[in-house]
Structures are given as C-alpha cells and as structure tokens.
MITIKOL-217469 format. One record per residue: x, y, z of N, C-alpha, C, O in turn. Coordinates in Angstrom, 3 decimals, m for minus. Example, Ala and Ser with C-alpha at 12.3 -4.5 7.8 and 13.67 -1.06 7.14 Angstrom:
2
NODE       n.xx       n.yy       n.zz      ca.xx      ca.yy      ca.zz       c.xx       c.yy       c.zz       o.xx       o.yy       o.zz
NODE     13.190     m5.690      7.800     12.300     m4.500      7.800     13.200     m3.300      7.800     14.236     m3.319      8.465
NODE     12.850     m2.250      7.080     13.670     m1.060      7.140     12.900      0.030      7.870     13.409      1.138      8.039
This chain:
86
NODE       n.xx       n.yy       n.zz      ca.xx      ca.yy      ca.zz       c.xx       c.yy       c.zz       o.xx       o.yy       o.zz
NODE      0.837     m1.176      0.000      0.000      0.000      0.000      0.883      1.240      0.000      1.754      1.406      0.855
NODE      0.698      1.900     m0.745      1.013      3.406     m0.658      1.002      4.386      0.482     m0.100      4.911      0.642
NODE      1.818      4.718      1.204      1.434      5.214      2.568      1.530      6.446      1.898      2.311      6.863      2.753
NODE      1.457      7.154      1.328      1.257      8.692      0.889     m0.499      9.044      0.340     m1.394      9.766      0.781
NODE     m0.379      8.183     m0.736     m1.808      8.255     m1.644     m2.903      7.003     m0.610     m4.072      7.329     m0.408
NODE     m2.577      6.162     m0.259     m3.708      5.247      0.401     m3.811      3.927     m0.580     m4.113      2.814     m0.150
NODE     m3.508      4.219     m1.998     m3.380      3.535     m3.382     m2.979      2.207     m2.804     m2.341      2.219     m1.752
NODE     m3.326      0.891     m3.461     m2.184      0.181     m3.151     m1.676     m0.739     m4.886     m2.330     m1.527     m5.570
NODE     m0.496     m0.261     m5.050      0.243     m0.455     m6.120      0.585     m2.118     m6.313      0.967     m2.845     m5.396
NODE      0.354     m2.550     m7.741      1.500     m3.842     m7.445      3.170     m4.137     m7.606      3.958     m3.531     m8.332
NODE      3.287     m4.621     m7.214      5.142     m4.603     m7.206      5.360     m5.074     m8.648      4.845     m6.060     m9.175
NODE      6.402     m4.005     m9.314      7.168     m4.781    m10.346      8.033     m5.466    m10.310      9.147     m5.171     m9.876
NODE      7.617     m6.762    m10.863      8.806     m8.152    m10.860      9.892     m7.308    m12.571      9.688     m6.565    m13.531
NODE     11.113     m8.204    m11.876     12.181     m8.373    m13.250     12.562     m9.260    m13.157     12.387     m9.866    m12.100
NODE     13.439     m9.946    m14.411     13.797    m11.615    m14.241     15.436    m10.808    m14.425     15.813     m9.743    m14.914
NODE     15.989    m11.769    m13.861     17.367    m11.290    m13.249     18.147    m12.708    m13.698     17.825    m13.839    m13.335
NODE     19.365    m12.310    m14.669     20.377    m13.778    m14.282     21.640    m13.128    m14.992     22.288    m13.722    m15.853
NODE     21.861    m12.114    m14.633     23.272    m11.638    m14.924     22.979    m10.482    m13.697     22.019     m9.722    m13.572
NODE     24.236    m10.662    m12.809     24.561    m10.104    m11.697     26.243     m8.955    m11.554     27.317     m9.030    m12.151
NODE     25.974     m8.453    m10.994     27.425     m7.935    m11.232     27.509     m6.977     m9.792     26.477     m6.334     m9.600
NODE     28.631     m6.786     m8.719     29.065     m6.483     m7.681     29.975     m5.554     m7.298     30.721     m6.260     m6.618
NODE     30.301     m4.779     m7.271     30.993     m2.953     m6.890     31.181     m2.948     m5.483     30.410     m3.582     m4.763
NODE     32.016     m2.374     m5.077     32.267     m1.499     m4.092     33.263     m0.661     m3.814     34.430     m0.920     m4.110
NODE     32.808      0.668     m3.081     34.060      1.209     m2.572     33.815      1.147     m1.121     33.005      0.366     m0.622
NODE     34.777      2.275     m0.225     34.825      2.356      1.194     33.635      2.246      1.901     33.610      1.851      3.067
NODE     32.609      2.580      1.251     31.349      3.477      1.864     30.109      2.843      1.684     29.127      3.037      2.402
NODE     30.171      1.914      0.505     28.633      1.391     m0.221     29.007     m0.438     m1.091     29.987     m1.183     m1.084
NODE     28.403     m0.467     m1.371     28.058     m1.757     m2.423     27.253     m1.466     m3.255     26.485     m0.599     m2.838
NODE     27.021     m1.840     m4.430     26.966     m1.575     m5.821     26.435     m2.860     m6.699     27.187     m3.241     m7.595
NODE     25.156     m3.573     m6.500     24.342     m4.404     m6.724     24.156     m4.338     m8.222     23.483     m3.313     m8.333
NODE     24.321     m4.751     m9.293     23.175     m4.599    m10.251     22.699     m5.785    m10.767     23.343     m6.824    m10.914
NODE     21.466     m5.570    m11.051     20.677     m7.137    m11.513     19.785     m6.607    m12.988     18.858     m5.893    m13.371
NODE     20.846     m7.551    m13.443     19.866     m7.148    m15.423     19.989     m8.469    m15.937     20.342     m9.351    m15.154
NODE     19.670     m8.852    m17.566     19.445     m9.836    m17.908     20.140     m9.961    m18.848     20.701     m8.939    m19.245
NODE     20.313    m10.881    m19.368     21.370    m11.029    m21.064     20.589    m12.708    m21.477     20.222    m13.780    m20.996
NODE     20.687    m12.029    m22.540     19.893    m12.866    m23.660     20.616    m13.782    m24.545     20.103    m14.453    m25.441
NODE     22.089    m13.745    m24.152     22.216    m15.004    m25.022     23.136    m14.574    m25.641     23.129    m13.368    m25.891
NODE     24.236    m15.394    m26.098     25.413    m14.892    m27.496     26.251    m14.096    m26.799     26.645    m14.329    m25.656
NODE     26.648    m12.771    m27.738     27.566    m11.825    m27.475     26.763    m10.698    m27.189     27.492     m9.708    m27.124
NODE     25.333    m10.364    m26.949     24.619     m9.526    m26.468     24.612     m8.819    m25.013     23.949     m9.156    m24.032
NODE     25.452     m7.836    m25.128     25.549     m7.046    m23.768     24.111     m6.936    m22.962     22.966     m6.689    m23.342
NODE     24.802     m7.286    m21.441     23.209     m7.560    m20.892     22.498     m5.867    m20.589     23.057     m4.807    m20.873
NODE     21.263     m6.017    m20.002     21.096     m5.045    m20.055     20.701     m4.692    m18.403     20.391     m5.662    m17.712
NODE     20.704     m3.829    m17.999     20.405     m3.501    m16.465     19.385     m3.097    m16.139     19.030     m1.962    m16.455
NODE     18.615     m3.932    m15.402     17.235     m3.616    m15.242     17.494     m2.456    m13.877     16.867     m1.401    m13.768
NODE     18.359     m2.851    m13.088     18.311     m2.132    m11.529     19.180     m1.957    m11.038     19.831     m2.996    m11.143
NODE     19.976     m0.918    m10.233     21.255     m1.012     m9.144     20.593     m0.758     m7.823     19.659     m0.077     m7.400
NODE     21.190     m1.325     m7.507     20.870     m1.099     m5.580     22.165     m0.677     m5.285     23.201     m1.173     m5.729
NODE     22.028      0.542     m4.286     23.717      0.924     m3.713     23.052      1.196     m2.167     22.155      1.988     m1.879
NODE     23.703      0.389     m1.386     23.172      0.006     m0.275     24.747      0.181      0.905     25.677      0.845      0.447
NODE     24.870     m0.287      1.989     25.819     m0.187      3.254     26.447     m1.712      3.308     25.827     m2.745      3.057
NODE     27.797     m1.598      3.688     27.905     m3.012      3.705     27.443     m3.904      4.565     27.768     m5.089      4.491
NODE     26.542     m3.382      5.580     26.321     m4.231      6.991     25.146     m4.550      6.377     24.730     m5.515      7.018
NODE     24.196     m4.245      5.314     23.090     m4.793      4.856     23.688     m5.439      3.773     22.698     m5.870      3.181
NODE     24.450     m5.711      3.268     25.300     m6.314      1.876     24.783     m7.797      2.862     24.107     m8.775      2.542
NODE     25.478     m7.394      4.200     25.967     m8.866      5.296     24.708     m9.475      5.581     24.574    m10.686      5.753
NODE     23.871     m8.715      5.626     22.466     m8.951      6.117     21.855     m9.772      4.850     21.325    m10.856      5.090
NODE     21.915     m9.250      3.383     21.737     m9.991      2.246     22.111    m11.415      2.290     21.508    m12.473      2.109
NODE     23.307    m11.077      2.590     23.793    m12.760      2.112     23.183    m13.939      3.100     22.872    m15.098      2.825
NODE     23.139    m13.367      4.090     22.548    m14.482      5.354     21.130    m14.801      5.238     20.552    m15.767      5.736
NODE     20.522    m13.645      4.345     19.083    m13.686      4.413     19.187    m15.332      2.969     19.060    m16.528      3.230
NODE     19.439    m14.704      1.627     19.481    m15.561      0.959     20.459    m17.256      1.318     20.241    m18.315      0.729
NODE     21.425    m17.051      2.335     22.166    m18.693      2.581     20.620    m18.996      3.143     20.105    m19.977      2.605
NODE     19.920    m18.413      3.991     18.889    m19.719      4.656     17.555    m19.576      3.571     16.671    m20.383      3.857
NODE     17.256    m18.754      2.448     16.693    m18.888      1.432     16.761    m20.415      0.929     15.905    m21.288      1.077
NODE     18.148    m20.508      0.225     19.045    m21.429     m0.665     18.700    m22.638      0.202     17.900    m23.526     m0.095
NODE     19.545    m22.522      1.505     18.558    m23.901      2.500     17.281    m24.170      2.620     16.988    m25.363      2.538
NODE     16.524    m23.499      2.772     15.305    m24.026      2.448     14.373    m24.465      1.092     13.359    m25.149      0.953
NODE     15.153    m23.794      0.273     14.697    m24.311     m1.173     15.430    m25.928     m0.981     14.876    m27.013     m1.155
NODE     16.496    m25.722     m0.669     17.225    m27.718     m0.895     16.936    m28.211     m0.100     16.965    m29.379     m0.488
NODE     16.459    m28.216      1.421     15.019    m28.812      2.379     14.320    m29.211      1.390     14.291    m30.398      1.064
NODE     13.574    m28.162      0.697     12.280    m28.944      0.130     12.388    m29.630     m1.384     11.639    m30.399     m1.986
NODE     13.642    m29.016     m1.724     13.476    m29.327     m3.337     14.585    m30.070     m4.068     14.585    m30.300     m5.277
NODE     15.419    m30.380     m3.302     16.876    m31.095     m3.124     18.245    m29.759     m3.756     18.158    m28.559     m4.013
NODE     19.275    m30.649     m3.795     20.562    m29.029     m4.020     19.909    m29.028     m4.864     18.991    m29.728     m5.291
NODE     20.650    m27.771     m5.266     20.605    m26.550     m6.794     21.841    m26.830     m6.831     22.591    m26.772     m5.856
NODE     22.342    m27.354     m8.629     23.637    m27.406     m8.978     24.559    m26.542     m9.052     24.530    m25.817    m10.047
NODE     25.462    m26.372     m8.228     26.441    m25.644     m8.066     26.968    m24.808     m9.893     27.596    m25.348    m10.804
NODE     26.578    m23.844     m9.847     27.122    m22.891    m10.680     28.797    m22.886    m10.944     29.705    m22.920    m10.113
NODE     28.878    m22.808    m13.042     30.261    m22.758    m12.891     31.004    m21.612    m12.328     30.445    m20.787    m11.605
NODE     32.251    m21.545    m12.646     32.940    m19.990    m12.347     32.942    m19.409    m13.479     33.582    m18.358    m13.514
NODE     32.526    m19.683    m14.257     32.058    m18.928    m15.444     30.488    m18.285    m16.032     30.027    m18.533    m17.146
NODE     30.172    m17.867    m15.526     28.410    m17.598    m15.891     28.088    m17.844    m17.160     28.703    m17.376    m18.118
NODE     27.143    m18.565    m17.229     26.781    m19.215    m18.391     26.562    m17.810    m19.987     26.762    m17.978    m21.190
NODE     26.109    m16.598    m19.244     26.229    m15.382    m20.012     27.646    m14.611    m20.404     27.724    m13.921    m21.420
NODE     28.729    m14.795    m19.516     29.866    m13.955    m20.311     30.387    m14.816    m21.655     31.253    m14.345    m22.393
C-alpha cells in the first residue's frame, strides 16, 4: 500500500540472471539485469547501492533462502565460475 496516496500499487517483478558487484569504502553496488544469449551485452534492469552491513544482512538472508529451497526441493547445482552469459 502506498502510505502517501492510500493507493495500493502492485510490485514490479524483473527476471534477473546476470549479476554484477561494486564497491568502494562506503557502499556496495548491486546490479541485476538480464542477457539474452550470445555476445549480447546484458542489459540492467536495476542497481541497488546500499551499506555493507546490509550487503551482510543480504547474504545471510538468501544462505537460509538457498537452505530451504534444498530442504524442500533437493541441491541446486552448483554454478560454474564462469556464468553461463559472459
């Protein structure tokens, strides 16, 4: 819900599978866009520039995400070191 207007909006989804990670002293530097395949530069749907103590907070939130998806759904195959997009 909109706490200004009363409105209540729906959230826009994006599909995300090219990731990329920044930082300097002060922030972190998130971006999540998509790439389509080939030699096609991906494109950036979003940056998040956030603190690193919530960077920390991210990752812990998604490790017990990841565990509970393989609780219920068995592992997720370990990703190469190469992303299937570069």
């Amino acid at each position: 819900m909109n706490k200004v207007s009363g409105e209540s909006k729906p959230l826009e989804a994006r599909y995300a599978n090219y990731f990329l990670v920044g930082h300097n002293a002060f922030e972190f530097l998130l971006d999540f866009g998509q790439c389509a395949g080939g030699s096609e530069e991906p494109q950036i749907n979003v940056r998040i520039v956030t603190y690193p103590v919530y960077v920390k907070f991210l990752l812990s939130t998604l490790m017990e995400a990841v565990a509970a998806y393989e609780q219920a759904y068995g592992p997720i195959p370990d990703a190469d070191a190469t992303p299937p997009h570069s």
